[in-house]
C-alpha atoms as an extended CHARMM CRD file, in Angstrom:
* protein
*
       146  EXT
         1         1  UNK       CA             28.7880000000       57.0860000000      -90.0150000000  PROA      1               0.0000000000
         2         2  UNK       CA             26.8160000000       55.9070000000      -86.7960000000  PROA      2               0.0000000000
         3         3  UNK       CA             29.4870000000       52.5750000000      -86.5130000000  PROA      3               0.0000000000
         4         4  UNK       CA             32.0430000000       55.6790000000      -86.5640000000  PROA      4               0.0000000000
         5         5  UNK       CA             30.2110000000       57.2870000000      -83.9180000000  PROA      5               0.0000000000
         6         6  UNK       CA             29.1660000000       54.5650000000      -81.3140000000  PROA      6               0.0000000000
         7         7  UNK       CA             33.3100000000       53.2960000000      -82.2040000000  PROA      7               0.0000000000
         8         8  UNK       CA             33.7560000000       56.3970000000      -80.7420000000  PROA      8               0.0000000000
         9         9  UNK       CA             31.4300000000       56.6770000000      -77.9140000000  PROA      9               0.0000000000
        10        10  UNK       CA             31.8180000000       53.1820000000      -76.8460000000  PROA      10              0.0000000000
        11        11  UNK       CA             35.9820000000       53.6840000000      -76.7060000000  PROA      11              0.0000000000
        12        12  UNK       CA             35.3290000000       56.6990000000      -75.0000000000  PROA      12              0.0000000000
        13        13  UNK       CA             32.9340000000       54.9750000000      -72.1310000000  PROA      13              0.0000000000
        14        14  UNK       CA             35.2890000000       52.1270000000      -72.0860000000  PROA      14              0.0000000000
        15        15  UNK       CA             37.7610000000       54.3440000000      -69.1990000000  PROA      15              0.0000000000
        16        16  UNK       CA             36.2110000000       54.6160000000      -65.8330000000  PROA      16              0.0000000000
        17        17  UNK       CA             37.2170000000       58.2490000000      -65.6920000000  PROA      17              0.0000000000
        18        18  UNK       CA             35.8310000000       59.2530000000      -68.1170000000  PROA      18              0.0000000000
        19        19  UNK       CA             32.2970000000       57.4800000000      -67.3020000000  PROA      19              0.0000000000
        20        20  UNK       CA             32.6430000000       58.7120000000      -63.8250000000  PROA      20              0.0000000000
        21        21  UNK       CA             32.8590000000       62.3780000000      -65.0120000000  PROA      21              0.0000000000
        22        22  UNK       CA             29.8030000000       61.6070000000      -67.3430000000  PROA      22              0.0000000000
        23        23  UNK       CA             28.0680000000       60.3200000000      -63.9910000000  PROA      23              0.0000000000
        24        24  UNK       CA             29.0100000000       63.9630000000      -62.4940000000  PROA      24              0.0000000000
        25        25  UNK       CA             28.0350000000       66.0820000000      -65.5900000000  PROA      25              0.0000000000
        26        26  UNK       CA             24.3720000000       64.1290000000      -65.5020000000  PROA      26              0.0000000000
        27        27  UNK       CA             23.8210000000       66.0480000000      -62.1370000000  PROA      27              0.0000000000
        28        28  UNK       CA             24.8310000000       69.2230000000      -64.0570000000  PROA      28              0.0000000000
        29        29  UNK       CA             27.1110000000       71.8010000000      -65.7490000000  PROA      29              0.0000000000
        30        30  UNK       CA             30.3070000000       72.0320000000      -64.2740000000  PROA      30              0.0000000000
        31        31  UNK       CA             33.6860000000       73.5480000000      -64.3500000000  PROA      31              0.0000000000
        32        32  UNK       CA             36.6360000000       71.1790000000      -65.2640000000  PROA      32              0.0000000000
        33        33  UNK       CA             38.3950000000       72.1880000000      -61.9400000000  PROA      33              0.0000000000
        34        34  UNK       CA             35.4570000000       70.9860000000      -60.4510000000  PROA      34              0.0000000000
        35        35  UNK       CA             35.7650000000       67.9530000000      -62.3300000000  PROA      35              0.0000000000
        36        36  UNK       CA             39.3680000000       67.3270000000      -61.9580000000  PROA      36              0.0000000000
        37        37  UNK       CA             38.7080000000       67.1350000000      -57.8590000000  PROA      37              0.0000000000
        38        38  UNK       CA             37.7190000000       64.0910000000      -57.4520000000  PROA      38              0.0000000000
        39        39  UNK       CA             40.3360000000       62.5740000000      -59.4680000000  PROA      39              0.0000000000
        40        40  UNK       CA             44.1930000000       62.0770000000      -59.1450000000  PROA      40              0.0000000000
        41        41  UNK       CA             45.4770000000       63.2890000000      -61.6610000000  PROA      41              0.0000000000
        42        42  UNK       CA             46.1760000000       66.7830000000      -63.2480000000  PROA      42              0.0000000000
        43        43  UNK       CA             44.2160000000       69.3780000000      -64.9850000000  PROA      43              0.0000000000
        44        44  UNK       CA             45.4300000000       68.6810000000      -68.2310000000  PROA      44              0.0000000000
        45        45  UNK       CA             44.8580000000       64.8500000000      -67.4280000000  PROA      45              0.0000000000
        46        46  UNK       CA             41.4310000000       65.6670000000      -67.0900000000  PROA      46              0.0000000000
        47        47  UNK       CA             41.4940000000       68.0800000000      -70.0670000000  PROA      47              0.0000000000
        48        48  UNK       CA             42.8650000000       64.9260000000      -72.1850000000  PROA      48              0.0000000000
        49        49  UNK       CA             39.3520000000       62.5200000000      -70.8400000000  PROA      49              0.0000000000
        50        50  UNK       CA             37.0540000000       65.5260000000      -72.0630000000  PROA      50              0.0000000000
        51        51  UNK       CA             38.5350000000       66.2980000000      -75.0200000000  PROA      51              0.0000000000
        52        52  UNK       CA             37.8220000000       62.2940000000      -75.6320000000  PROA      52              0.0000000000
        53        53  UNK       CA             34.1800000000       62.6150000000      -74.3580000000  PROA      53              0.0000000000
        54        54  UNK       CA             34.2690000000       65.5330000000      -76.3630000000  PROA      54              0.0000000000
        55        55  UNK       CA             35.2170000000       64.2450000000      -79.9150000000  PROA      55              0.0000000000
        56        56  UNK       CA             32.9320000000       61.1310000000      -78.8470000000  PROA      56              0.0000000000
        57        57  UNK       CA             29.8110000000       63.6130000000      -78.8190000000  PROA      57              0.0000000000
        58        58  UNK       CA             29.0520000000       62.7720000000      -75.0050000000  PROA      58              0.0000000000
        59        59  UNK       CA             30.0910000000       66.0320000000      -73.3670000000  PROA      59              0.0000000000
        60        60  UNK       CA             29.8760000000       69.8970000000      -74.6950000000  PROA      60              0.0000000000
        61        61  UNK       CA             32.2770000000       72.7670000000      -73.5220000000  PROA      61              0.0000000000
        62        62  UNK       CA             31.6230000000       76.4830000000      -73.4610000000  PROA      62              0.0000000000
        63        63  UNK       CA             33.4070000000       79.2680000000      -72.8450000000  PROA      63              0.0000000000
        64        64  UNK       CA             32.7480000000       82.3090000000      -70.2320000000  PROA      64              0.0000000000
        65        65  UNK       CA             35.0780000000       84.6360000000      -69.5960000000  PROA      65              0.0000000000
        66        66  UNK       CA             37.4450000000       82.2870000000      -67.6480000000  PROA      66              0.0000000000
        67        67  UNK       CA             34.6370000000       79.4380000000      -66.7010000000  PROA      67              0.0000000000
        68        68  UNK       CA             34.7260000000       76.7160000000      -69.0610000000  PROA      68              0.0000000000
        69        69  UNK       CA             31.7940000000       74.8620000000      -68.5370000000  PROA      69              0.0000000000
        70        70  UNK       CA             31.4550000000       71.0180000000      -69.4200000000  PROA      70              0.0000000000
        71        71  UNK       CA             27.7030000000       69.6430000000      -69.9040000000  PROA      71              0.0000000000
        72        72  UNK       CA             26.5270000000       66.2010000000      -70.9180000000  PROA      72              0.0000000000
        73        73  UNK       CA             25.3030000000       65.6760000000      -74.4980000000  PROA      73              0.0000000000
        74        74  UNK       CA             22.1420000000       63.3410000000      -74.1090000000  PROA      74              0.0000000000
        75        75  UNK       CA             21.6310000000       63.2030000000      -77.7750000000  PROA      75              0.0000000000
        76        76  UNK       CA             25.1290000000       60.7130000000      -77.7790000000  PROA      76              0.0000000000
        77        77  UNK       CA             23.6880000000       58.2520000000      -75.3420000000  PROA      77              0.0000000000
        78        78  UNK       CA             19.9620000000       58.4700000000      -77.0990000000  PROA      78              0.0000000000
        79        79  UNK       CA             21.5110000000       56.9050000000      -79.8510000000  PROA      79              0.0000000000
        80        80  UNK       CA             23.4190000000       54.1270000000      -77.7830000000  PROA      80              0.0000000000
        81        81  UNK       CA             19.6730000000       53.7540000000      -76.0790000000  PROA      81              0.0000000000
        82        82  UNK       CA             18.5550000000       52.9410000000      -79.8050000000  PROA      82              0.0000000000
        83        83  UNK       CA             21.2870000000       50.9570000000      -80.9470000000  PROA      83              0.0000000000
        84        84  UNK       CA             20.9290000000       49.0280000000      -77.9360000000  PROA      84              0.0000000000
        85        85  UNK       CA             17.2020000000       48.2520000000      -77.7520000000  PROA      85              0.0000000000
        86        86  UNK       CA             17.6400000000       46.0990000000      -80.9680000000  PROA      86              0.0000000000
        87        87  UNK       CA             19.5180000000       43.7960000000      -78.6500000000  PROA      87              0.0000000000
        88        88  UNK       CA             17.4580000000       44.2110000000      -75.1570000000  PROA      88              0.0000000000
        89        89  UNK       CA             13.7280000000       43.3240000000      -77.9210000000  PROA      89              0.0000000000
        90        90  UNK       CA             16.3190000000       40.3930000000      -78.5710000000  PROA      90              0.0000000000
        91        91  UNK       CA             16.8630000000       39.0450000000      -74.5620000000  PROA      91              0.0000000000
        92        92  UNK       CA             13.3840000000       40.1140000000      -73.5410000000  PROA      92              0.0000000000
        93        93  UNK       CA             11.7310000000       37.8330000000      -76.3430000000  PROA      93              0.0000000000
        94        94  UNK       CA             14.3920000000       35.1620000000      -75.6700000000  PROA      94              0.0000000000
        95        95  UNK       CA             13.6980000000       35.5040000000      -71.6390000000  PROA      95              0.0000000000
        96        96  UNK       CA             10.0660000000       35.1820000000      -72.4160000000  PROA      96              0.0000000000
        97        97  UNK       CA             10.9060000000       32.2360000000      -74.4800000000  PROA      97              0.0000000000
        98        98  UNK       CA             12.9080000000       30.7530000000      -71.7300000000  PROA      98              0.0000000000
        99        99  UNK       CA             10.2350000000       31.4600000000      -69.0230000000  PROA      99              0.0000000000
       100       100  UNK       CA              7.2740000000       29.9180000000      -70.6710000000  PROA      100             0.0000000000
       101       101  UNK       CA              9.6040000000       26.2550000000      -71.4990000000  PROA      101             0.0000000000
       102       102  UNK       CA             10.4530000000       26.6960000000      -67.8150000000  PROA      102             0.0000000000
       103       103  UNK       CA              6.5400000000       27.1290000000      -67.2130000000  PROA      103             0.0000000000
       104       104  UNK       CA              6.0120000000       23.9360000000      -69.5360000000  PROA      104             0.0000000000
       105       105  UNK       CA              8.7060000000       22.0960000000      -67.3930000000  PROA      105             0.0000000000
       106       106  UNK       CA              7.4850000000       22.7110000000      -64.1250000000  PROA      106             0.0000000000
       107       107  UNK       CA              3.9860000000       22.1840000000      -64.7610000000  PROA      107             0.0000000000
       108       108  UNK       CA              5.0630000000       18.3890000000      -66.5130000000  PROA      108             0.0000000000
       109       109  UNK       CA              7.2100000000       18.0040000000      -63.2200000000  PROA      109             0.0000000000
       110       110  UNK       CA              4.0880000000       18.6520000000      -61.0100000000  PROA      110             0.0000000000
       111       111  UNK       CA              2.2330000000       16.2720000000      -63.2670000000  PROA      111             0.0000000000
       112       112  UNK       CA              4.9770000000       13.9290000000      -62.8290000000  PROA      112             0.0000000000
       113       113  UNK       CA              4.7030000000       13.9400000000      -59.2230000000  PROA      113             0.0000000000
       114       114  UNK       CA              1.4790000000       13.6370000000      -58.7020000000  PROA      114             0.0000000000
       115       115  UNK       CA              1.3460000000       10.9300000000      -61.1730000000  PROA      115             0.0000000000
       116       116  UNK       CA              4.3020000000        9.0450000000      -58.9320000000  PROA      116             0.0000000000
       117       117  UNK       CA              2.1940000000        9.8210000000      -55.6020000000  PROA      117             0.0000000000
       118       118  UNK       CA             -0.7960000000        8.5480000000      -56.8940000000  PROA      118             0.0000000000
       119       119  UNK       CA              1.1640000000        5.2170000000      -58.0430000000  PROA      119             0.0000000000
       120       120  UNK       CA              2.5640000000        5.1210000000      -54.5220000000  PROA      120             0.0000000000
       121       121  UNK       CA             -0.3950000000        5.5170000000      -52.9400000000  PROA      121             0.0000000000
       122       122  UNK       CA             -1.5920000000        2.4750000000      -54.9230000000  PROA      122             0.0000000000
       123       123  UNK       CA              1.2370000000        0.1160000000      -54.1830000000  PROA      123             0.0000000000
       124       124  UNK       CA              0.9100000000        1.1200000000      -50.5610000000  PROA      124             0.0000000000
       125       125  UNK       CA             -2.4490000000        0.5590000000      -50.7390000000  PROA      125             0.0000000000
       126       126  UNK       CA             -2.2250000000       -2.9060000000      -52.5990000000  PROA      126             0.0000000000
       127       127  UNK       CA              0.8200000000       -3.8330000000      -50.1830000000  PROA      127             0.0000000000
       128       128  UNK       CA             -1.0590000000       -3.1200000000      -47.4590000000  PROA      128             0.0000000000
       129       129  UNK       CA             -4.4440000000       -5.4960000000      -48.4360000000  PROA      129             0.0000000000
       130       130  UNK       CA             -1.0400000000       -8.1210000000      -49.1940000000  PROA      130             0.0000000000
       131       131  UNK       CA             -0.1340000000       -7.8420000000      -45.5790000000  PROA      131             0.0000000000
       132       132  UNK       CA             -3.6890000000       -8.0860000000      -44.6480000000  PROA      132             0.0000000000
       133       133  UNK       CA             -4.4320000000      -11.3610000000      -46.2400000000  PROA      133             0.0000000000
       134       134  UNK       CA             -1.3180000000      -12.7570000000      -45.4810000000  PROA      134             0.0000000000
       135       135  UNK       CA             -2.0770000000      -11.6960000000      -41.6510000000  PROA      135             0.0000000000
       136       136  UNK       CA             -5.8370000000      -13.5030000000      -41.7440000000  PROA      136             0.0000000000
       137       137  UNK       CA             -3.9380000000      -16.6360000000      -43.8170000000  PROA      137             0.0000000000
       138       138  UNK       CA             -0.9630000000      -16.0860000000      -41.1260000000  PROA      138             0.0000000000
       139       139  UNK       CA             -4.0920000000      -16.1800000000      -38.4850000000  PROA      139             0.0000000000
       140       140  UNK       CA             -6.2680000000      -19.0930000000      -40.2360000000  PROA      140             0.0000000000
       141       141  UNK       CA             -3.0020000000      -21.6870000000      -40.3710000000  PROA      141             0.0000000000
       142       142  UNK       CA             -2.1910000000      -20.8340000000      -36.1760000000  PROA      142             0.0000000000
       143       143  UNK       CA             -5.4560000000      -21.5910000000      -35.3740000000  PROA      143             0.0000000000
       144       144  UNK       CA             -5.8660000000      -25.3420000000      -33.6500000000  PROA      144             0.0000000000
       145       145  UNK       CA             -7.8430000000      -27.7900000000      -36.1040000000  PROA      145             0.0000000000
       146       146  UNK       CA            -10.7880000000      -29.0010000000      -34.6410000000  PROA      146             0.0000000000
C-alpha cells in the first residue's frame, strides 16, 4: 500500500505544473482561479493537475459556498521525507566513507612529498660537495708544480 502511494505521489510530482502549484499551495490556501493564473492553460486544465495531486494525497480541496479552496497535504511528502532518508543515511555514510579515503590519500601524498623533498635536498646536497671536490681537484691539477 505505501509502493501504491509514493507510485502515486512520485507520478504526480513528476509534471512541473503540478510541482509548481504545490510550491504555491506551501505559501497557503488558495483558490484554483488563483492557481490557474500563473499558468497557460484553462481552468479545467488546472482542475485535471489537482485532481492528480489530489488522488496522489499531496493537495486537499474544500468547499465554501462558491470558493473552493486547495491546501497542501504535508502528511504526503512526510512520508516521501521517510522513504527517502533510508537513501540520504545511505550517501551520507558513503560520503563520509569517501572523505576519510580522500583524508588517507592526501595525507600519504603530503608524506610523499616531503619524503621526495627531503631526497632532493640530499642529492642536491651530495651534488653539490661533488662539484666542490671536483672544483678543489679542478684547482689542485691547474696549479704549477713546483
Amino acid at each position: 500500500m505505501v509502493k501504491l502511494s509514493l507510485d502515486s505521489t512520485f507520478a504526480a510530482l513528476s509534471d512541473p505544473t503540478r510541482r509548481a502549484i504545490l510550491a504555491r499551495l506551501a505559501l497557503g490556501e488558495t483558490s484554483v482561479t488563483e492557481l490557474a493564473k500563473p499558468c497557460a492553460m484553462s481552468l479545467p486544465a488546472v482542475s485535471k493537475h489537482l485532481k492528480v495531486l489530489e488522488r496522489a494525497g499531496l493537495i486537499a480541496r474544500g468547499r465554501e459556498a462558491q470558493w473552493r479552496p486547495c491546501r497542501i497535504e504535508p502528511r504526503a511528502l512526510k512520508d516521501i521525507d521517510d522513504w527517502l532518508a533510508h537513501y540520504r543515511r545511505f550517501f551520507d555514510e558513503s560520503f563520509d566513507r569517501l572523505d576519510a579515503y580522500l583524508q588517507k590519500l592526501q595525507a600519504k601524498g603530503r608524506t610523499q612529498e616531503r619524503t621526495q623533498e627531503r631526497t632532493q635536498e640530499r642529492t642536491q646536497e651530495r651534488n653539490n660537495r661533488g662539484s666542490k671536490r671536483k672544483d678543489r681537484k679542478h684547482a689542485r691539477n691547474k696549479q704549477p708544480r713546483s
